[in-house]
C-alpha positions in Angstrom: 131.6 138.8 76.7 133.2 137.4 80.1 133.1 134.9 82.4 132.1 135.6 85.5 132.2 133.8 89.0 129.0 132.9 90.1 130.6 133.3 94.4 133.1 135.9 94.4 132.5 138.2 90.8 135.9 137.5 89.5 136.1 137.7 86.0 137.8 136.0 83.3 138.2 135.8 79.5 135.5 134.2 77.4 138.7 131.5 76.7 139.3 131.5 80.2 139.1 128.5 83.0 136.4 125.9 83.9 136.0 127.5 87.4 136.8 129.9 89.2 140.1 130.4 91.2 137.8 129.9 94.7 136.2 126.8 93.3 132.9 128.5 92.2 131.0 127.4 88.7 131.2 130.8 86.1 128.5 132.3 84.3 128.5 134.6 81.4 128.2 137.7 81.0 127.9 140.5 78.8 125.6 138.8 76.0 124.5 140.7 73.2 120.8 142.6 74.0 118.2 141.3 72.1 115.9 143.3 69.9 112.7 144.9 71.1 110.6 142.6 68.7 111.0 139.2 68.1 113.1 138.9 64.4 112.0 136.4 61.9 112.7 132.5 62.7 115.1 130.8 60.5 114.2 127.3 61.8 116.7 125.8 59.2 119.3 127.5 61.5 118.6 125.1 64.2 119.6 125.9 67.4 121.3 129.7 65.7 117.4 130.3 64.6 117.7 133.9 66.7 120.9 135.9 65.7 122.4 137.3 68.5 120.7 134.5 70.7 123.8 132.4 71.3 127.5 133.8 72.0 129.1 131.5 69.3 128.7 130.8 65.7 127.7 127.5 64.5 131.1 125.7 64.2 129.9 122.5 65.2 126.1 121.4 64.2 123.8 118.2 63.3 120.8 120.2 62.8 119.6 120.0 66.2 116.5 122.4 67.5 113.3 123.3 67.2 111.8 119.6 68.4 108.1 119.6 68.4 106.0 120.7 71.0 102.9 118.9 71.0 99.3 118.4 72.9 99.6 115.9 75.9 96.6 113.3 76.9 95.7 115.8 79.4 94.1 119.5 78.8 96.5 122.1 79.3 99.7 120.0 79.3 102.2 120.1 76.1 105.2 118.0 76.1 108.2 118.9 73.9 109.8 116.2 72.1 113.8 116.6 73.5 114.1 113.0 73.1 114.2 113.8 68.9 117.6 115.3 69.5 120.0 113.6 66.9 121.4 111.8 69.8 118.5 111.3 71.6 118.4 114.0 74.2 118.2 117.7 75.2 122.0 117.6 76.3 122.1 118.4 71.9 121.5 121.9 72.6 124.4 122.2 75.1 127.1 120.0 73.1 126.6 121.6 69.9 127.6 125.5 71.6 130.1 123.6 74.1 131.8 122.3 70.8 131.6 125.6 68.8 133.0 126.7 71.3 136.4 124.2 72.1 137.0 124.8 68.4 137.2 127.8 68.1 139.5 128.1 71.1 141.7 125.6 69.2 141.0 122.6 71.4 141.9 119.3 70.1 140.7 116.9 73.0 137.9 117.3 75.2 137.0 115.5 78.5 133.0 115.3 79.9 132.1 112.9 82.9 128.5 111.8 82.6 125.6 109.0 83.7 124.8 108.2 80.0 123.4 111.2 77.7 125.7 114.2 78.3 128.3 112.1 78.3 127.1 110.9 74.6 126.5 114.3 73.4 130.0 115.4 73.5 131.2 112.0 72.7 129.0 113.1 69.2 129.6 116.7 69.0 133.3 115.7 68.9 133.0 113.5 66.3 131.7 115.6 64.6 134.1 118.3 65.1 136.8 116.1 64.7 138.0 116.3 67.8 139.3 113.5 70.3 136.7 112.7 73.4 137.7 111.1 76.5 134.3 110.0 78.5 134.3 109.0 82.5 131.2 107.2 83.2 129.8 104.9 86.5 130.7 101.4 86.2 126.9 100.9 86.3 126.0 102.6 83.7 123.1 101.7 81.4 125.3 99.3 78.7 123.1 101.0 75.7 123.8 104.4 76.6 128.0 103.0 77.3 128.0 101.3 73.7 126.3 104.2 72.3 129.1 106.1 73.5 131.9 103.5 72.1 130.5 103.9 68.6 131.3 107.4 68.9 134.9 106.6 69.2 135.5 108.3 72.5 137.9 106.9 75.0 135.6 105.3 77.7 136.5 105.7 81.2 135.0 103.0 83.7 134.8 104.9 87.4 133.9 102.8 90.6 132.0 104.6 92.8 129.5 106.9 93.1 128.6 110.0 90.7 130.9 112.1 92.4 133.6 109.7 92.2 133.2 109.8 88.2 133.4 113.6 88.9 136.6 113.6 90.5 138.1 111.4 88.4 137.4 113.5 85.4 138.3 116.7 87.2 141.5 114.9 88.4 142.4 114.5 84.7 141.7 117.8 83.6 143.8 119.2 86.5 146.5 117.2 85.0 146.0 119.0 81.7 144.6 115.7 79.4 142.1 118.2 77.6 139.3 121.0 77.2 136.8 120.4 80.1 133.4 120.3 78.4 131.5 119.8 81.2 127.8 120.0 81.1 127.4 121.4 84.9 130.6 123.8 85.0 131.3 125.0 81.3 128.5 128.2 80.8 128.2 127.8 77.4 126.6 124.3 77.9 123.9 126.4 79.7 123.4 129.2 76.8 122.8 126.0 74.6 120.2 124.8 77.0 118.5 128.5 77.2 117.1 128.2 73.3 114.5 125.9 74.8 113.1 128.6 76.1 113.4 130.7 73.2 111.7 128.1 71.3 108.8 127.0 73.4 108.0 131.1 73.2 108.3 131.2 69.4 106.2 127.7 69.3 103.1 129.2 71.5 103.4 133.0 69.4 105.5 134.7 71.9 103.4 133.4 75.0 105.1 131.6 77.8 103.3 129.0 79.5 102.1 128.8 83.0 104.7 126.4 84.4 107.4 124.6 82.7 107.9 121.1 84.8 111.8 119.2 84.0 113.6 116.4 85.4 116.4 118.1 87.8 119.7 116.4 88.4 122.9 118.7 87.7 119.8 121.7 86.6 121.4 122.4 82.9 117.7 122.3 81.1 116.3 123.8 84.5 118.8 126.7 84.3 119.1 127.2 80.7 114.9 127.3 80.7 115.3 130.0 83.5 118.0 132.2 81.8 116.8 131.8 78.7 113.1 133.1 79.6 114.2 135.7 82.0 116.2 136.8 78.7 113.1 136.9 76.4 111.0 139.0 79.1 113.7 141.1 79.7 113.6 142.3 76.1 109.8 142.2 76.2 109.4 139.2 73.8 106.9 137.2 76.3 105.0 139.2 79.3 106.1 136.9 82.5 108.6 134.3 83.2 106.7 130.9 83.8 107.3 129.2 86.9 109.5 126.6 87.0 109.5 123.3 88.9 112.1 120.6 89.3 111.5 116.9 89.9 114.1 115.1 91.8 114.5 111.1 92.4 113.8 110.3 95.9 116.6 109.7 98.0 119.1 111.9 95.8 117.1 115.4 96.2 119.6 117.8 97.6 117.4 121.0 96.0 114.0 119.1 97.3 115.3 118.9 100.8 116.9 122.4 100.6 113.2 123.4 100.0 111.6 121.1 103.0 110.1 118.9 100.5 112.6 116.3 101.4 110.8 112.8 101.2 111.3 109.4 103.1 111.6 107.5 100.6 114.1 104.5 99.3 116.1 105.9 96.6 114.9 106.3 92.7 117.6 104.2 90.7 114.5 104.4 87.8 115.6 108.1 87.5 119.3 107.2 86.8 120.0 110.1 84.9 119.1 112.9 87.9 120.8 111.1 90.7 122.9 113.8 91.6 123.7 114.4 95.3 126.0 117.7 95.1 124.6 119.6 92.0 127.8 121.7 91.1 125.1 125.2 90.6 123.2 124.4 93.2 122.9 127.8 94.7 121.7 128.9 91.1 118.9 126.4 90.9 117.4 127.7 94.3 117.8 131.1 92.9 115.7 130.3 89.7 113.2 128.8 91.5 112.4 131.4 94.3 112.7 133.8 91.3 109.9 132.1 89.3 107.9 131.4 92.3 108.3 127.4 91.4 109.7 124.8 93.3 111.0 121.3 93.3 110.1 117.6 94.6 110.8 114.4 94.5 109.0 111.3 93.3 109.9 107.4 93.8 110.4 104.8 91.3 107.0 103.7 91.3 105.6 107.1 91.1 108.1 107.1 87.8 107.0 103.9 87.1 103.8 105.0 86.5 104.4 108.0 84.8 106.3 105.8 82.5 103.6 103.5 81.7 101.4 106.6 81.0 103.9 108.1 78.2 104.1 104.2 77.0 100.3 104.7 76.3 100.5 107.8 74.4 102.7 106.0 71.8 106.4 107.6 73.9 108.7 105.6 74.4 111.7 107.0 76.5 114.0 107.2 79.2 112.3 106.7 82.7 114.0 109.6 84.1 112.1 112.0 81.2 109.1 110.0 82.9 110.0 112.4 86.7 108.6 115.1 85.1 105.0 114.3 84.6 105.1 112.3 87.9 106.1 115.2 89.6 103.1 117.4 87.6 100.9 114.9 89.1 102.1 115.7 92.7 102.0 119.0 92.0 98.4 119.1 90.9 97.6 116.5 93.8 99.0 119.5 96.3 97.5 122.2 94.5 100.8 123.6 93.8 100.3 124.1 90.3 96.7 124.2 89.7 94.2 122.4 87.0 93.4 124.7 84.5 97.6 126.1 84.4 99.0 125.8 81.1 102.0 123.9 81.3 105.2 122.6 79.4 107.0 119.8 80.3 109.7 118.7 78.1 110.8 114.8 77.7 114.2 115.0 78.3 115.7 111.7 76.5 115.2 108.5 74.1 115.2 104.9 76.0 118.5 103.5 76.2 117.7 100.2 78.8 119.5 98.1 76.2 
C-alpha cells in the first residue's frame, strides 16, 4: 500500500507525509481485494470484523463498531446509532485506525485540530495508546465537549478565530515538527476507519445497500468513508449498487451546497456547530462522490435543525443538533422530490449531546 496525491498522483510511503508536496490531501492506495463472497462476521472484532477490510491491525481499540441500526418513526427510514461510539461519536471508527496507525510508525505525540468530537476521539485513542495528544480547538467551543477533552489528558489549545484559524494553528505546529498529524480531514487512514460504516450497514441489511444514505457534511470524513467504503463492497460484488449519497450542510457555511447551486439565503446555522466548515480540505472528493452516486447535498437552517431535533427528542434520542441536519435535510429532500417516499434510506446520527 501507498499514499497517493489526490491532485498531482505523486506517491509516497504508507509512513509518509500528511500532504502532499503541492499541498493536495493523499488517499490510499493499493488496499488488499476483497473476496468474491462476503466471509463470516466476527462482530467481537469490532471495527477489524472483515479481515483484509482495514490496512492496519488493531493496535489501538475500545471495542468500537457494529452500532445498531434500527427502524425510524417513519416507513422506510433506519437510523444507525453513531452516537453509541465509546466516545460518543462516529469520529471512533477513524481514531481507532488513525492510532493503529501512529503506533505502529512509532509516534509518541500526536496533534488533531477539531470543533468538539474529532478532536475528543484522538484525545481518547491516545490515551488509550498511551500516547501524548495536543488538541487545538475554537475558543467557542461547546465547554462539555472542551472538558470532555481535558479528562482525557490532552494538552488543550484555545484558538481565536475562525475554524480555519484553529487549522492553521495546528498545521503551523506540525510544520514546526511538535508531533504525528492525526488529522481527521487530511490523514487517509481516518477515512478507511470511516469506510466500515458502509461495510456494516451492508452486513446489517444481508448484503443489501439502501436506497440513499443521508449524513451531516462538514469536513466529509463519514460522507467519504460511506462512499469508498460502498464503492469497495460493489466492486467485489458484495452489494448490487452503490446507494446514493446526500450531504446536509448548515446554512450559511455550505461551500459543497453552493458548489452544487443549492446555495441558500439564509442566516448562518450555529445549531450545526459541528459541520461549519467553509473550506472542506477534500472538497473536490466530496463533489466527486456525489455526482458518482447520483446524490447531492443541501443545506438546512437552525430552525429547520431545530425541528429535526425536537423530532429525534420524541423518539426517545437524545443528541447533538448537528446529527439532527441529517433528517432535516431528508425532509427537504422528500419535500423536492429528490429522494422519493417509498426510497429506503439510512441516515446515521452522527454524535451524543455535549451542550453542557
Amino acid at each position: 500500500m501507498e499514499r497517493v496525491c489526490t491532485d498531482c498522483g505523486r506517491t509516497y510511503p504508507l509512513e509518509g507525509p500528511w500532504r502532499c508536496a503541492c499541498g493536495s490531501p493523499l488517499d490510499l492506495r493499493g488496499l488488499p481485494d476483497l473476496p468474491a463472497q462476503p466471509p463470516e462476521i466476527d462482530r467481537d472484532s469490532g471495527l477489524w470484523a472483515c479481515e483484509g477490510f482495514l490496512p492496519v491491525e488493531p493496535l489501538v481499540t475500545l471495542g468500537e463498531g457494529w452500532t445498531p441500526l434500527i427502524d425510524a418513526g417513519e416507513d422506510g427510514v433506519q437510523y444507525k446509532l453513531e452516537q453509541l461510539f465509546p466516545t460518543g461519536s462516529f469520529k471512533d471508527r477513524g481514531a481507532a485506525v488513525v492510532l493503529s496507525h501512529a503506533l505502529d510508525r512509532g509516534a509518541d505525540r500526536v496533534i488533531e485540530d477539531s470543533s468538539g468530537n474529532a478532536g475528543l476521539a484522538i484525545a481518547t485513542y491516545a490515551a488509550r495508546a498511551g500516547i501524548d495528544a495536543e488538541i487545538f480547538v475554537p475558543v467557542d467551543a461547546k465547554p462539555g465537549k472542551l472538558r470532555a477533552i481535558e479528562r482525557t489528558g490532552a494538552a488543550l489549545r484555545r484558538i481565536d478565530g475562525d475554524r480555519e484559524a484553529v487549522t492553521q494553528a495546528c498545521i503551523d505546529a506540525v510544520e514546526a515538527g511538535d508531533g504525528y498529524y492525526a488529522s481527521h480531514a487530511w490523514e487517509p487512514m481516518f477515512l478507511a476507519g470511516t469506510a466500515t460504516f458502509a461495510l456494516e450497514v451492508a452486513a446489517q441489511r444481508g448484503w443489501e445497500a439502501p436506497d440513499a444514505v443521508v449524513t451531516p457534511l462538514g469536513h466529509g470524513t463519514l460522507f467519504l468513508g460511506a462512499s469508498r467504503g460502498f464503492d469497495r463492497l460493489q466492486r467485489a460484488g458484495w452489494i448490487d449498487d452503490v446507494p446514493r449519497l446526500f450531504g446536509i450542510q448548515a446554512s450559511g457555511v455550505a461551500p459543497i451546497t453552493a458548489a452544487r447551486g443549492n446555495d441558500r439565503d439564509a442566516e448562518r446555522n450555529n445549531l450545526a456547530d459541528g459541520i461549519q466548515i467553509a473550506e472542506p480540505v477534500r472538497g473536490d472528493g466530496i463533489l466527486d462522490a456525489i455526482e458518482a452516486s447520483g446524490g447531492d447535498a443541501v443545506a438546512v437552517t437552525a430552525a429547520e435543525t431545530a425541528a429535526g431535533h425536537e423530532r429525534l427528542l420524541g423518539e426517545g434520542l437524545d443528541l447533538d443538533p448537528t446529527s439532527a441536519t441529517a433528517l432535516a435535510g431528508l425532509e427537504r429532500l422528500r419535500e423536492q422530490g429528490v429522494i422519493a417516499a417509498d426510497s429506503d434510506v439510512v441516515v446515521p446520527l452522527t454524535g451524543r449531546n455535549r451542550s453542557v
